[in-house]
N, C-alpha and C positions, 0 to 999 in steps of 0.2 A: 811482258813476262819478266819476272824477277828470279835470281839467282840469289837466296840466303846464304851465305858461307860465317859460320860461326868456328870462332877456332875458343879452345878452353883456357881460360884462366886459372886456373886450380887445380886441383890434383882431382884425380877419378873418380878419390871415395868422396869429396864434396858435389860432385856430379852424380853420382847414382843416391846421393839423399834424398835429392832433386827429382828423378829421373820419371818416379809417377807422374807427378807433379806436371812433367814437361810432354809426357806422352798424352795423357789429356788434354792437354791444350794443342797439342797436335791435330790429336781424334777430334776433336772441335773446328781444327781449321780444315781438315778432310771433309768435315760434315757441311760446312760453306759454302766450298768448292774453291776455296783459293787456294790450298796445295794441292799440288798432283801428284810429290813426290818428294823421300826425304832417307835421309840416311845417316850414317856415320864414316866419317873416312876411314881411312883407313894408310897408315897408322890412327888410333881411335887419339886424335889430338883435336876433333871439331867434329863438323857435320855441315850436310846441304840441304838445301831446301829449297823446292822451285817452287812459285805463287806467281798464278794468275787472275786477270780479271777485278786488280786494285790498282790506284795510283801508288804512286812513292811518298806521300803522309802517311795512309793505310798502312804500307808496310814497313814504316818506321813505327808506327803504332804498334804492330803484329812482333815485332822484333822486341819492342819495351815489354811489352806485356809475357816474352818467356819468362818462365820459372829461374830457366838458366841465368836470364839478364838479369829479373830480379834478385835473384841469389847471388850475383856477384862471380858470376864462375864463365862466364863468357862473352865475348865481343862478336857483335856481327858486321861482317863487310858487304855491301848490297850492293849488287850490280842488275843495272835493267839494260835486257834485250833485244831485239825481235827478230821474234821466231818465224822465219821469212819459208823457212824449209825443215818440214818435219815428217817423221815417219808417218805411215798413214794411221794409225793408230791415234795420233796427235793432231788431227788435221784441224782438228774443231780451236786449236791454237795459231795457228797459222796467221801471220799478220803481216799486213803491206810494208814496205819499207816508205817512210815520209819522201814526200815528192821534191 
């Protein structure tokens, strides 16, 4: 599991030019099933974004290919997890810790 954290390069109204742009490609990666889950901070100076079910090329891939990156309006910081304990709702994420 991956943890997207994108924080903004640019001011808002260069980000909401974008922001179709970026919700689609969203709704594309919902439809995959590598997100599960995504947001805006808050303060609105980034957003998150949890993907499973790819390696760390994939999701440096999935990172180039936002809107936002390509626009030039944000950097993402990528941290991968395991999700050793989770609600039961998320169990089908659930993963062993390496031996």
């Amino acid at each position: 599991m991956y943890v997207l954290e994108l924080t903004y390069t640019a001011p808002v109204e260069r980000l909401d030019a974008l922001l179709d742009a970026h919700v689609a490609w969203l709704d594309a990666l919902y439809e995959q099933g590598v997100v599960i889950a995504s947001g805006r901070k808050n303060p609105r100076d980034g957003g998150v974004l949890l993907a499973v079910g790819v390696d760390r090329e994939r999701v440096e891939e999935i990172t180039a290919s936002d809107p936002f990156t390509a626009g030039g309006v944000c950097e993402y910081r990528i941290t991968e997890f395991i999700a050793t304990k989770t609600a039961p709702a998320l169990a089908a994420y659930r993963e062993q810790s390496p031996a």
